[in-house]
C-alpha positions in Angstrom: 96.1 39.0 117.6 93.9 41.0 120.0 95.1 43.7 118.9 93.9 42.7 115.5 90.8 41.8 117.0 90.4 45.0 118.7 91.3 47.3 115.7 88.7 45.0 113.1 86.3 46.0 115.6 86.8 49.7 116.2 83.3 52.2 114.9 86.1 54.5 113.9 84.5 57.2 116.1 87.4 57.8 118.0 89.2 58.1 114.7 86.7 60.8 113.3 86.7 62.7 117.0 90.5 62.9 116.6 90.1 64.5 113.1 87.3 67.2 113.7 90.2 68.9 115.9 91.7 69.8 112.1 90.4 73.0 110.7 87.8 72.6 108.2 89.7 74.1 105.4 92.1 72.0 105.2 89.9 69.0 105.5 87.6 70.5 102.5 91.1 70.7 100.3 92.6 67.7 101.4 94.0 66.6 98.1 95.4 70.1 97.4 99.0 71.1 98.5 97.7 72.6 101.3 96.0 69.2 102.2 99.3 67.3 101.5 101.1 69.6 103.8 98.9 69.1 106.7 98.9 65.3 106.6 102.2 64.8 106.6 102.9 67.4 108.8 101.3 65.5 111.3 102.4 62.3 110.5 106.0 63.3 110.4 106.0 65.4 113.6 104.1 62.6 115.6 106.4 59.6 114.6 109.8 61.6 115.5 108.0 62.6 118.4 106.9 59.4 119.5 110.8 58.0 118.4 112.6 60.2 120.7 110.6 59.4 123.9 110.8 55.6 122.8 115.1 56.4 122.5 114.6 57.5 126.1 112.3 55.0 127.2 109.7 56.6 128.1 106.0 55.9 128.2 104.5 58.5 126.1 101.2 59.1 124.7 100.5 58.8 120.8 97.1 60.8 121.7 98.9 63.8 123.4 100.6 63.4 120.4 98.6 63.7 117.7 96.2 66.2 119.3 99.7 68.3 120.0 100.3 67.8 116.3 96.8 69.3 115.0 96.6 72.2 117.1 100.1 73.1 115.7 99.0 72.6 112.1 95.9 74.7 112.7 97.5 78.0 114.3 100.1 77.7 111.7 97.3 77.6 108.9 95.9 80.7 110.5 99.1 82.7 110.9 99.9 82.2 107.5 96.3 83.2 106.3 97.1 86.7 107.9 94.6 85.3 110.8 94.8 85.2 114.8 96.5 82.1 115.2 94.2 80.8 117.8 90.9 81.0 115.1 91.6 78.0 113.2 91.7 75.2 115.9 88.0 74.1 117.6 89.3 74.7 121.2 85.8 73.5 122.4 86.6 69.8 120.7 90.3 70.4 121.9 89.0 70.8 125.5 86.8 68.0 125.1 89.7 65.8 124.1 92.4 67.0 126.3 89.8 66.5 129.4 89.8 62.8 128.4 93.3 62.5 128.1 93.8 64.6 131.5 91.6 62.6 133.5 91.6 59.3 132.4 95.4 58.8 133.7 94.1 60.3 137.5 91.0 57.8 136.9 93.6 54.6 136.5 95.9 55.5 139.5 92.9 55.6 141.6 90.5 52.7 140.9 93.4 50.4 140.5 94.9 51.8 143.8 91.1 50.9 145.2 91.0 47.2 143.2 94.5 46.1 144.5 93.6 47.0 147.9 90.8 45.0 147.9 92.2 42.1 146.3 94.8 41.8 148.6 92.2 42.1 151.8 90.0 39.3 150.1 92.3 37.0 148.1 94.8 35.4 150.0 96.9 33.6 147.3 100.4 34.3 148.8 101.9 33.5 145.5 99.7 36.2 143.6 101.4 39.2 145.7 105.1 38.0 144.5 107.5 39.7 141.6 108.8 37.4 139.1 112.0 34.9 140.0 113.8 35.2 137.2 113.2 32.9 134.2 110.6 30.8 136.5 106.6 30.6 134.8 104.4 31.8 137.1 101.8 29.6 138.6 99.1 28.1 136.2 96.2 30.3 137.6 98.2 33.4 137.6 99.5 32.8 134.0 95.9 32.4 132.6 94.9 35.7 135.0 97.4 37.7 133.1 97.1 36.5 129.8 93.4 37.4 130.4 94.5 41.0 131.4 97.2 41.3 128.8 94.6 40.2 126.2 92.2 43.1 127.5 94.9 45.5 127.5 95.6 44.6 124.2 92.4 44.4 122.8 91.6 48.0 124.2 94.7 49.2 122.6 94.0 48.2 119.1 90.6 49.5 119.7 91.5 53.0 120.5 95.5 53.9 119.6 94.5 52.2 116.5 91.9 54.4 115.4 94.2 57.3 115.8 96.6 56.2 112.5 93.0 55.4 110.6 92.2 58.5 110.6 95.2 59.7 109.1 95.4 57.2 106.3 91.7 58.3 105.5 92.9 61.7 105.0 95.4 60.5 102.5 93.4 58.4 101.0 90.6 60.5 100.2 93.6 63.4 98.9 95.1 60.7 96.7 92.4 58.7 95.5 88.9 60.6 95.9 87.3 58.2 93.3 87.2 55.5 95.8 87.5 56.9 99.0 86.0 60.1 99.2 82.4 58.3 99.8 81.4 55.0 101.5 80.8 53.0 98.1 79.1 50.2 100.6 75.8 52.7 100.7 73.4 51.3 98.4 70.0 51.8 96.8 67.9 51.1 99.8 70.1 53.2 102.1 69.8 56.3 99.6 65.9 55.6 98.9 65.6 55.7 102.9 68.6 59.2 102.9 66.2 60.9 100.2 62.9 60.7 102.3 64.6 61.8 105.4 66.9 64.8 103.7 62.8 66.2 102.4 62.2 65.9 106.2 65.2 67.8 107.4 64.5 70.3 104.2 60.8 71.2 105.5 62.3 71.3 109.3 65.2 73.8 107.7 63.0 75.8 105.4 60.5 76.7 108.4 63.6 78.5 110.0 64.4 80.5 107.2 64.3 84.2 107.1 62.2 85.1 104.1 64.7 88.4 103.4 68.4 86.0 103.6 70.4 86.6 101.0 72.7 83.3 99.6 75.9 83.0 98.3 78.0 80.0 97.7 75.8 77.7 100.3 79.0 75.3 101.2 81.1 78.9 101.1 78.3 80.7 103.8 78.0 77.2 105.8 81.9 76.6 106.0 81.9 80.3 107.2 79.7 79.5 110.0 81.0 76.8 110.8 84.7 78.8 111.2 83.2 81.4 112.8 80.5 80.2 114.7 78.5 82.8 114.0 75.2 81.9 113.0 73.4 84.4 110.6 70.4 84.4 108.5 72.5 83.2 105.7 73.1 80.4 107.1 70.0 78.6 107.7 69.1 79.5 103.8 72.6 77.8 102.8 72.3 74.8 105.1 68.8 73.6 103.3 70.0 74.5 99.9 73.1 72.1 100.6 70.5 69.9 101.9 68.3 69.7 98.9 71.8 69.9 96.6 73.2 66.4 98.1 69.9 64.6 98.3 69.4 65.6 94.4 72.5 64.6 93.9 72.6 61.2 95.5 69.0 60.3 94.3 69.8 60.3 90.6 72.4 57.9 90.8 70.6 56.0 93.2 73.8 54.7 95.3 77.1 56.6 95.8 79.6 54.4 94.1 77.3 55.4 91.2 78.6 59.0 91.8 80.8 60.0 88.7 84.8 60.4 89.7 84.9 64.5 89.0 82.1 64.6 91.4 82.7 62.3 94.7 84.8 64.9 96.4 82.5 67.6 96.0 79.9 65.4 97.4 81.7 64.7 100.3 82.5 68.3 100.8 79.0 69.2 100.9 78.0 66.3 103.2 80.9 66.8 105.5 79.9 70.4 106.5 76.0 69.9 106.7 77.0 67.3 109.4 79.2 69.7 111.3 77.3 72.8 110.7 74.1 70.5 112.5 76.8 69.5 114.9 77.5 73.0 115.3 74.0 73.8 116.0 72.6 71.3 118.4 75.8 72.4 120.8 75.1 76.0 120.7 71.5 76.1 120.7 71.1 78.5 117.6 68.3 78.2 116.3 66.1 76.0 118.6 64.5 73.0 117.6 61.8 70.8 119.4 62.6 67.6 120.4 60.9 65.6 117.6 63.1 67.4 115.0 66.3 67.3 117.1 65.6 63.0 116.3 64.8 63.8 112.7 68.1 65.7 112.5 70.1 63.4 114.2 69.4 60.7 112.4 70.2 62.7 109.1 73.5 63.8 110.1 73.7 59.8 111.4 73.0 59.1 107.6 75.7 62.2 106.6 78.4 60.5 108.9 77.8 57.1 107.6 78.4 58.2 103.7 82.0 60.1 104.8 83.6 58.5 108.1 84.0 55.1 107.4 87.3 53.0 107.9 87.9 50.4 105.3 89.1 46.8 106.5 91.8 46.8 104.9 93.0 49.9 106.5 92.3 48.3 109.7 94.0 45.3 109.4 97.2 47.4 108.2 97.5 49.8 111.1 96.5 46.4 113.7 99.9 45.5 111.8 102.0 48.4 112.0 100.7 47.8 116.1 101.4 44.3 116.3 105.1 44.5 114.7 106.0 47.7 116.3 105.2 46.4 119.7 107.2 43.1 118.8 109.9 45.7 117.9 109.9 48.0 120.6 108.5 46.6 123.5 111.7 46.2 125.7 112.5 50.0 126.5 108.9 50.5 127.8 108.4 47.2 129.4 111.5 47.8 131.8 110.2 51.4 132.8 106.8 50.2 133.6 107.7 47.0 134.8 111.0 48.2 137.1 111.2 51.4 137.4 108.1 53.2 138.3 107.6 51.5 141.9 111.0 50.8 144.7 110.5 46.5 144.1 109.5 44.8 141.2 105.8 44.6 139.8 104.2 41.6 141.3 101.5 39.4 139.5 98.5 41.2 141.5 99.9 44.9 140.4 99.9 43.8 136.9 96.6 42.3 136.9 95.1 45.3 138.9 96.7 47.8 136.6 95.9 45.9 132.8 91.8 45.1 134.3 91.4 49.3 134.9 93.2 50.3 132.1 91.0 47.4 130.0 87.9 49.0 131.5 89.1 52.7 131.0 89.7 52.3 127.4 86.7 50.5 126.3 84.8 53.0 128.4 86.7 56.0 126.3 85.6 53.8 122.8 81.9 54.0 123.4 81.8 57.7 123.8 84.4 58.1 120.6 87.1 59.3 122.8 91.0 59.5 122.6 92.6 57.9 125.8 96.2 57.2 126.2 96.9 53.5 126.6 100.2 54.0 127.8 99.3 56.6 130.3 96.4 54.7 132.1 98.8 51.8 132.2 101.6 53.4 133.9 99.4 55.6 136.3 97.8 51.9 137.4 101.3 50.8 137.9 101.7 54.0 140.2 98.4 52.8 142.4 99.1 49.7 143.0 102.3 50.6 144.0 101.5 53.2 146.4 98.6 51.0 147.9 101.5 48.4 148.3 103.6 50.5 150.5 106.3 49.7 147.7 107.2 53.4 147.3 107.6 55.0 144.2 110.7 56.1 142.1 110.1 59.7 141.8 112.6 60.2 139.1 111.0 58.0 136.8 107.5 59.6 137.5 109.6 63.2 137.0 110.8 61.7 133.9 107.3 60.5 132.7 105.8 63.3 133.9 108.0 66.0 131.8 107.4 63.8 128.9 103.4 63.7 129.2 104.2 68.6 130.1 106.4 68.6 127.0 104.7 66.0 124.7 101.9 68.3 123.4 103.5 72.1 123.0 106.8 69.9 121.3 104.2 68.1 118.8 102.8 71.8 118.2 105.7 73.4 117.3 107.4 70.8 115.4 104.1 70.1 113.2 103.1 73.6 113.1 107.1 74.3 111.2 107.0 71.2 109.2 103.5 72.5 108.0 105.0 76.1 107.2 107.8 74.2 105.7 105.7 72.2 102.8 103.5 74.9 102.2 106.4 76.7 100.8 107.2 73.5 98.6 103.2 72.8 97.8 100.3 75.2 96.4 
């Protein structure tokens, strides 16, 4: 249920972070062959991934994973285009991402080595600091304590490892089925009345950058360029306002975008999706300045932009808080005996548990309000590790060799076995 709970009430940012890692092409063609090659080139290299450290019990990280998975797709996209492998993946994103997922295991072994260390100096509850006797309940107090922790641990879950699979879906379901999906059909009249006014704002703010002398091609052709490149020209400015004026012409004569006829929905979301990521793009570098009073006028624009094209239907949600719920139910007894048993010398008493779930609840809902990918299972297990070392319960360094390897291996295995499957299709789809 909370992990339900937790996936119905996701923003989907994390979703969208994990995404932006893909190279723009393939996003802009996502229901072309090539499109269809990359999703399920990640999907398929991710769940025989994630089965093979499950067959060996290990706790591995759907994150590592699926970031893995993308920067293999993208370096194969680019070696295949006759390009530098390297070109077609946004290492500055990557970093961002991998950071998160580097630190945030570090950040659990340490504040829940800190919190059990202080609970044991202040609370002096004998039976708190004791490992389960066989099929015995615990104590009343100490059950409701843990299913308070296990109920954060599972609402964090949903709310971030579910958002991964969204994403993915999205991309499918905006390749197979465009009309519906390609554009948030909940933005109606007085949202694109209030888009209109604010795109003329953005157009006068872009225009007044403009070098008189640019010449313009394609304008989604030059801004996709940019963005691939990151090299900002004269071109580009010129482009970016005419794709500007294009969408808000576009999406103020049907006055709503469900009103958007079929052939043209894609497009539309083409245009929107690289004006966003081009701005993006632009307030990281620096190039060309704006003053603070536009910087808010183009933010809340590109707010506007992201609200039209990354959205998560419910439906979607409450599938993929499903596929969680069952495979959990499923699969839970491989994982459960490593953390549980075999990670510290004696068994995980109540206090570890609790002190382990309440940072790794904190962690994750930290890493949902700043759209970030964290690894549930990693935080979890590194807790584990703290409490046990600020026990004086010793750890089992085989296991941790064992998890450790996994967490080395997880992300160049993903590459390569995503980056083939993608080379594979691509021979089977144009």
């Amino acid at each position: 249920m909370w992990n339900l709970i937790g996936v119905l009430t996701s923003s989907g940012a994390v979703a969208y972070s994990v995404i932006t890692l893909l190279p723009v092409e393939l996003i802009l063609q996502v229901s072309s062959g090539a499109g269809f090659a990359m999703v399920f080139a990640l999907l398929i290299a991710a769940i025989l991934w994630n089965l093979a450290t499950w067959a060996l019990g290990l706790p591995a990280s759907s994150s590592h994973t699926m970031v893995g998975s993308i920067i293999g797709v993208g370096i194969a996209n680019q070696i295949m285009a006759g390009n530098s492998g390297t070109a077609g993946v946004d290492w500055d994103q990557v970093t961002k991402v991998f950071r998160v997922l580097l630190i945030s295991p570090v950040v659990g072994f340490g504040l829940a080595l800190v919190l059990f260390f202080i609970t044991k100096k202040l609370v002096k509850y004998p039976a708190l600091y004791e490992a389960p006797k066989g099929e015995e309940p615990p104590p009343f107090l100490i059950r409701a304590l843990l299913v308070l922790t296990c109920t954060g641990v599972s609402f964090g879950h949903g709310s971030n490892d579910g958002q991964k699979g969204m994403g993915l879906i999205m991309l499918i379901l905006i390749g197979t089925v465009p009309t519906a999906y390609a554009l948030n059909h909940a933005v109606g009249t007085r949202d694109v009345v209030d888009f209109v006014a604010v795109s003329q704002q953005v157009s006068g703010i872009l225009n007044s950058k403009v070098d008189q002398n640019a010449v313009m091609g394609d304008p989604r052709n030059d801004v996709t360029q940019y963005i691939k490149t990151k090299q900002f020209t004269p071109t580009t400015m010129v482009a970016l306002r005419e794709l500007v004026e294009d969408i808000s012409h576009e999406v103020g004569q049907y006055k709503e975008l469900k009103a958007i006829p079929a052939r043209d929905q894609q497009n539309e979301r083409n245009d929107m999706y690289v004006t966003s990521a081009a701005l993006n793009l632009m307030h990281k570098s620096g190039k060309p300045g704006f003053t603070p009073d536009e910087d808010k006028v183009l933010a809340n624009y590109q707010k506007k932009l992201d609200t039209s094209t990354k959205f998560i239907p419910l439906w979607v949600k409450v599938a993929v808080a499903l596929a969680l719920g069952m495979g959990t139910m499923v699969g839970w007894k491989r994982i459960v005996v490593t953390v549980g048993e075999k990670i510290g010398k004696d068994h995980l008493t109540y206090a570890q548990g609790a002190s382990a779930e309440l940072v790794a609840m904190g962690t994750i809902i930290a890493a949902d309000n700043f759209g970030l990918p964290v690894s549930t299972t990693h935080v979890l297990s590194s807790g584990i590790a703290g409490t046990m070392v600020a026990n004086g319960s010793g750890l089992q360094w085989s296991t941790l060799r064992s998890i450790a390897l996994a967490w080395v291996c997880t992300l160049p295995a993903a590459a390569l076995l995503s980056g083939s499957l993608f080379w594979l299709f691509r021979h089977f789809a144009s």
